[in-house]
N, C-alpha and C positions, 0 to 999 in steps of 0.2 A: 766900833765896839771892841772892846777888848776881847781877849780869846785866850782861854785855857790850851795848851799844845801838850800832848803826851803821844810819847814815839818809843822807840829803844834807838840803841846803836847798832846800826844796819837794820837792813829787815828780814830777813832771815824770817820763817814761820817753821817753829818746831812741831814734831806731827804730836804731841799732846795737847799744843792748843790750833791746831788746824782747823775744827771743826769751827771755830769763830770765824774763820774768815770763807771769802766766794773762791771756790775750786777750778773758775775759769782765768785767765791773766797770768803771767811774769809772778814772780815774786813780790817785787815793787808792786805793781797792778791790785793784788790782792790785798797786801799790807794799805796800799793807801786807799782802798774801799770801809777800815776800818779805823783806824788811826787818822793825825792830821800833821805828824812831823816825824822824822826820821834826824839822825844823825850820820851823815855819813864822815867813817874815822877812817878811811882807808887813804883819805887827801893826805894824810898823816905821815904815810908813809912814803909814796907816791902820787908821782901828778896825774890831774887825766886829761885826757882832752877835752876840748872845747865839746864836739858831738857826743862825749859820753856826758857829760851834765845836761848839753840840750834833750838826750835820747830817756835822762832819767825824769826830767821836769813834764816833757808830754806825757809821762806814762800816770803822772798823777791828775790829781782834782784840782782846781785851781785855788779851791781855798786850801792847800795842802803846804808845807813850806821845809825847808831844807834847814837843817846847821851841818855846816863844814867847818872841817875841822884843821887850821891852819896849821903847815908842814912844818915838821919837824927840823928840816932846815933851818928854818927862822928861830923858832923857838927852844930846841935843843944843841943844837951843832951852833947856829952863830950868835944863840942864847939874846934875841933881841936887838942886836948891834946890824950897824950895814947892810938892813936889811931890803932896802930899796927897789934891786933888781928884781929879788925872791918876790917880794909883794906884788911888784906889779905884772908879772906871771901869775902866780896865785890868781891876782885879784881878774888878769884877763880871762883866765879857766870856769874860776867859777862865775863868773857874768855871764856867762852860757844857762844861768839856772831860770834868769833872767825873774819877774817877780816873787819866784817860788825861790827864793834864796833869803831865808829869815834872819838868819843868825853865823856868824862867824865866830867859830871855839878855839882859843887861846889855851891849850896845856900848859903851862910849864914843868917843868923840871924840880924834883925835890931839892935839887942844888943849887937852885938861881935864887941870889939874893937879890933881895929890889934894891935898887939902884934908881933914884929919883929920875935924872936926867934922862936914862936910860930908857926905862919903862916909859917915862911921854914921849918920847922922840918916836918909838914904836909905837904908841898908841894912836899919836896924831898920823903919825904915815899910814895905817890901818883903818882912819877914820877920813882920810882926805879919799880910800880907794873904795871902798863901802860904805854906803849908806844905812841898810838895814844894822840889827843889833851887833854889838861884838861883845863877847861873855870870854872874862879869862877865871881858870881856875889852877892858881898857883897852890904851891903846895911845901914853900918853905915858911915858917913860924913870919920872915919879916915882912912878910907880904899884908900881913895883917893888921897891922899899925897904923895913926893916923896920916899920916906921910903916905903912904899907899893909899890909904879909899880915899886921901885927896886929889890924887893924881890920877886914879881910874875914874873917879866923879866928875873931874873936869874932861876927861877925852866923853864921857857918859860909856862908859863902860860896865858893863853890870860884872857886881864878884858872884862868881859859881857858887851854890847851894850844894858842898859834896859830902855825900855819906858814904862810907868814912870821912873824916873833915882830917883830912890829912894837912898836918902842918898850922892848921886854926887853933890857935892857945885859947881861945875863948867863943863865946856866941858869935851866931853870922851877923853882920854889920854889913845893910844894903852901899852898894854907893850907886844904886838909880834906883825908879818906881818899877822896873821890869825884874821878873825873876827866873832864872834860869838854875835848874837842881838837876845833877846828873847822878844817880845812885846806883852805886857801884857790888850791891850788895855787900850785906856786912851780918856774921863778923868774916866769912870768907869771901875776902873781894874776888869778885866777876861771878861767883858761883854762887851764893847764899840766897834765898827769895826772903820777901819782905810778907811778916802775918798781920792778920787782920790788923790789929794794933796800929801800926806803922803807916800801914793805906791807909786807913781810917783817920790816922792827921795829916795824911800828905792830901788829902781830898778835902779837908776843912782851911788846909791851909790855902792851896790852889782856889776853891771857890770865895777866900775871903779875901784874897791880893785880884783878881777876875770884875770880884762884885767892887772893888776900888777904882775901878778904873782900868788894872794895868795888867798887859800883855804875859804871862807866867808857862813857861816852859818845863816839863819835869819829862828828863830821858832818862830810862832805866838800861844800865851799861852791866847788869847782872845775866850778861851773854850766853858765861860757859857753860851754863847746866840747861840753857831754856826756860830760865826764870821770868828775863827779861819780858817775854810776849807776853805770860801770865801775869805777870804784876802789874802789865800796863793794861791789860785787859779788865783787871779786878780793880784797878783805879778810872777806870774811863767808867765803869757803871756805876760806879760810888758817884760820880758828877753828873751823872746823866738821873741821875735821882733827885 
C-alpha cells in the first residue's frame, strides 16, 4: 500500500511541541513513536559508521524509514564526477540502515549546471548501489528543462518538491509517480512556519498522490526556530482526518 511519510530534518523535539510526544526513550525513540520518517542531513557533512546507522534503525518501529542525505563530497566538492569510490563508502555506511533506509537525498549546489552525461553517470552509479528511492533536489534554473527530467526519469529518480523552489523557473514537473517535498520554510528559510493555508494544501495534496497509488514523502527542514516539529505535527492530523 502506499504510505504518506512526514518527518523533519533530524529529530530533535523542541520543548514547545514536547508535550506530543512519550517522555520515556532517546530522542529518536520518541520522534519515531509519533512520526514515520526522519531525515537525517548530518551524512551531509560527515560519514558515520556502519553501528551508528545500525544503533539508529533498532531505535525505531519497523514501519518507520530513513532518507539520508548524500555527502557533500560527491555532490559539492566533486560536483557529480568520479564519484565511484565516495558511493560505494556511502552506500556501504548507510546499508547498516538496512530495510528502514527509504530514500536517498541528492542536494545540489546552486552552481552546478546539468550536464547530461554527467548527471546519468551519477545517477546510474547511485541506482546500481541502492535500491530504495533516490530524490535530487537541484537548485540551478538548468536543472529544470526537459533534457533533465529526462535523464532523472530514466535513472527513476524523483525531482524534490522545494519551498522555496529555488532555481524552478516554472511549475514542479514530476519525473516519477513518488513524491518527495522538503520545506524549508518560507519567506525566512529554515526559520519561517507554514499557516493553516499552506498545510491545508500540502495535506490534500499528500492524501491525493497516497490515495493514487504512490508512496509521497513531505520533510519539513524549517529547523531553526522549532517550526519544523509543529508543522509536521499540524500536517499529520490534517491526514489522520
Amino acid at each position: 500500500m502506499a504510505v504518506a511519510r512526514i518527518g523533519c530534518a533530524g529529530w530533535s523535539i523542541p520543548r514547545a511541541s514536547s508535550d506530543a510526544f512519550p517522555t520515556e526513550g532517546s530522542s529518536l525513540q520518541r520522534y519515531a513513536a509519533v512520526f514515520n520518517a526522519a531525515e537525517i542531513n548530518s551524512s551531509f557533512y560527515r560519514p558515520h559508521q556502519p553501528q551508528t546507522y545500525e544503533r539508529w534503525a533498532a531505535s525505531v518501529p519497523d514501519e518507520f524509514r530513513f532518507a539520508v542525505k548524500a555527502p557533500k563530497l560527491m555532490t559539492h566538492e566533486q560536483r557529480l564526477q568520479d564519484c565511484a569510490e565516495a558511493m560505494q563508502r556511502f552506500a556501504a555506511e548507510a546499508a547498516s540502515l538496512g530495510g528502514k533506509l527509504g530514500c536517498v537525498l541528492a542536494q545540489l549546489p546552486p552552481s552546478l549546471q546539468f550536464d547530461a552525461a554527467t548527471a546519468a553517470a551519477f545517477f546510474a552509479l547511485a541506482r546500481a548501489h541502492f535500491g530504495c528511492m533516490i530524490a535530487c533536489e537541484a537548485r540551478h534554473p538548468s536543472w529544470f528543462g526537459d533534457a533533465a527530467s529526462a535523464v532523472l526519469g530514466d535513472a527513476a529518480v524523483t525531482r524534490v518538491i522545494a519551498d522555496p523552489p529555488k532555481g524552478q523557473p516554472g511549475p514542479h514537473v514530476a519525473t516519477t509517480a513518488t513524491t518527495y517535498a522538503r520545506l524549508h520554510g518560507s519567506p525566512r528559510v529554515y526559520f519561517s512556519s507554514y499557516d493553516d493555508d499552506y498545510l491545508d494544501q500540502a495535506a490534500a495534496s499528500l492524501a491525493g498522490r497516497v490515495g493514487d497509488g504512490h508512496d509521497a514523502w513531505c520533510i519539513f527542514d524549517n529547523t531553526a526556530s522549532g517550526a519544523a516539529a509543529a508543522n509536521a505535527l499540524a500536517l499529520l492530523q490534517r491526514l489522520s482526518r
